[in-house]
N, C-alpha and C positions, 0 to 999 in steps of 0.2 A: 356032168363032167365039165362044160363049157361054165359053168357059174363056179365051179371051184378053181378052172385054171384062172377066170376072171379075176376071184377073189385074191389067189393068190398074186397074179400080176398086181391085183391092185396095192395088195401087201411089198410088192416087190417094190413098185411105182413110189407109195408112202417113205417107204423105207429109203430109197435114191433119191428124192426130194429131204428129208429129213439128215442125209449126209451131205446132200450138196447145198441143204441149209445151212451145216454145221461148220461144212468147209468153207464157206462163203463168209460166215462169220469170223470163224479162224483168220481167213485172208484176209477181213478187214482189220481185224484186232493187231495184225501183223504189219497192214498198211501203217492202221495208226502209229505202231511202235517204230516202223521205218521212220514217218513221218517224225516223229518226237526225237529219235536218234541224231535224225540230219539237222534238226534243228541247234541240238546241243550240242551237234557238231559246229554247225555254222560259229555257234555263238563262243567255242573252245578257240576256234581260229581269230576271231574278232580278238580276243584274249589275246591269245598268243602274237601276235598282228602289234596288237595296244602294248605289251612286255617286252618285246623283241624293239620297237621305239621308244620305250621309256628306256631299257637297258643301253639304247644307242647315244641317247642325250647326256644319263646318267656317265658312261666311258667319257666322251667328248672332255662333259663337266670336271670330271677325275683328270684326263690330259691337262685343258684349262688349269685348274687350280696345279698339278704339278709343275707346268710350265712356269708360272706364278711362282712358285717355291724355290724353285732353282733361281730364279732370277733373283728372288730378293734373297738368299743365301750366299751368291756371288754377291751383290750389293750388302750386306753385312761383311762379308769375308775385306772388301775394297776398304769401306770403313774402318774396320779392325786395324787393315795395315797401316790407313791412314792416320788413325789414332795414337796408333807405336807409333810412327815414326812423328808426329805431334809432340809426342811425350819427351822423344828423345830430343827433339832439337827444344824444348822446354826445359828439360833438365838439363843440357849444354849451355843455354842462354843464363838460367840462374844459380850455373855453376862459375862462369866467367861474372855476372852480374856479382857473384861474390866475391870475387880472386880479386875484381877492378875496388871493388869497396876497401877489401883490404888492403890492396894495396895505393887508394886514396888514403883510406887514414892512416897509415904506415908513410906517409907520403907529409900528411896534416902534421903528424905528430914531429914528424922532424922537424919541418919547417918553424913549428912551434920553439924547439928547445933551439933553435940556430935561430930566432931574432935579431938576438942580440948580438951576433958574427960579424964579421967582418965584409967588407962590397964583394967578399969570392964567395962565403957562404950567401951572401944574397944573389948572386948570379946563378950560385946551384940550384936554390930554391927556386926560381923563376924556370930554369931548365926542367925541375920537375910539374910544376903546375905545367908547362907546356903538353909535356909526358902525361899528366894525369888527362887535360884536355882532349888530346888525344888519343886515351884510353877512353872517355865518354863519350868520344865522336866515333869511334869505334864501338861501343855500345850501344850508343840509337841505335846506330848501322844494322847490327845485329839484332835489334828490336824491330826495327821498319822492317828489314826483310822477315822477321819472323811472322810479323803481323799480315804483310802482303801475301806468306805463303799460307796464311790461315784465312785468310781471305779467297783467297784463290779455291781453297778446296770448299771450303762452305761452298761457293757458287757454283763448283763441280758435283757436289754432292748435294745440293739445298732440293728438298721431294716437291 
């Protein structure tokens, strides 16, 4: 009776060794997989970490370049206006540049066919060249400042 409880204890003993083999195992197998977990954890946060900085620079760069946009939009917009109104005192100057022509050679042609007049029609005529002079001294006038104000903005506007 003492060799069969023996044997069984020893059945019993085999069999507790053989599970706390089994669970021993287990727990490593389980360590290991913590192990590997926390690792791919680590290396998820490294990630997240490196994305969460690149998405910070990336914003920045997007602000940067907007700010950029806007500014040279207003600096196109300045331009534009600067350009009309260019235009129009361009088309004001060689609209009179044309009216003074006309009425220089409306001027010429008179003088032309009165030659031959008398000292009053040569006193008209001298009265008119005065008149025409003074419409081309009026002209530069209108040239120079036009040119000074074209001047002026190129070096307001020159990049």
């Amino acid at each position: 009776a003492v060799v069969s409880t023996q044997s069984t204890g020893d059945k019993q003993k085999r069999k507790l060794e053989n599970t706390i083999h089994s669970l021993q195992d287990t727990l490593n197998d389980r360590e290991n997989r913590v192990a590997e977990l926390q690792h791919s954890l680590d290396k998820t946060m490294e990630d997240v970490a490196r994305l969460t900085l690149k998405s910070e620079d990336d914003a920045t760069m997007r602000s940067n370049i907007e700010k950029k946009m806007r500014e040279l939009e207003n600096k196109v917009s300045d331009l534009s206006e600067d350009l009309e109104a260019e235009r129009a005192a361009h088309k004001r100057t060689d609209k009179l540049k044309r009216d003074l022509n006309e009425e220089l050679q409306k001027i010429n042609n008179e003088l032309m066919t009165s030659v031959d007049n008398t000292a009053v029609l040569q006193d008209l005529r001298n009265k008119r060249e005065q008149e025409a002079e003074g419409l081309k001294k009026e002209l530069q006038k209108e040239r120079d400042e036009h040119e000074n104000m074209l001047k002026e903005m190129r070096n307001k506007y020159q990049v």
